[in-house]
N, C-alpha and C positions, 0 to 999 in steps of 0.2 A: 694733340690733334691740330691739322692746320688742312687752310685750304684744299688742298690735293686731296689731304684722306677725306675728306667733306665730300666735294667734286665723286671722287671713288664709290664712295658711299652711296651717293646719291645714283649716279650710273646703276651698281646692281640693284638699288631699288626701283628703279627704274624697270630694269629686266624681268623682275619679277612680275612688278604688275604687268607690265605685257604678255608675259607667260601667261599668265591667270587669265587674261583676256582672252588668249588664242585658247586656251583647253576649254573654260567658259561658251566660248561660238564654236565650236567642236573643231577649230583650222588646225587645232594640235594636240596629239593625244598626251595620256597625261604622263606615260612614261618619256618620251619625246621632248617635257617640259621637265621632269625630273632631270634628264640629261644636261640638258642647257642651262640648269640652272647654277648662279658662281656660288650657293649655299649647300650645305650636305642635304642629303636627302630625307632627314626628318623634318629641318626647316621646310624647305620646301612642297611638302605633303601637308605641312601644315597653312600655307597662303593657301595651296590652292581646295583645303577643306573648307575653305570662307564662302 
């Protein structure tokens, strides 16, 4: 592991919570949020069940 993958990491975690944000205040549906998101899509059905 080094900086870069860290950095990387840290970006799609990033993405995510912003996802959660935008479906959360209804600015994004949540298929819309499955799409964009850089995880498969049971990850991601799982942030945004929180």
């Amino acid at each position: 592991m080094d900086r870069d993958f860290v950095r990387a990491q840290r970006a799609e975690l990033a993405l995510v919570a912003e996802l959660c944000r935008e479906v959360a205040a209804g600015r994004l549906g949540r298929e819309q949020a499955l799409a964009r998101s850089p995880y498969p899509e049971e990850f991601m059905a799982a942030a945004l069940a929180r």
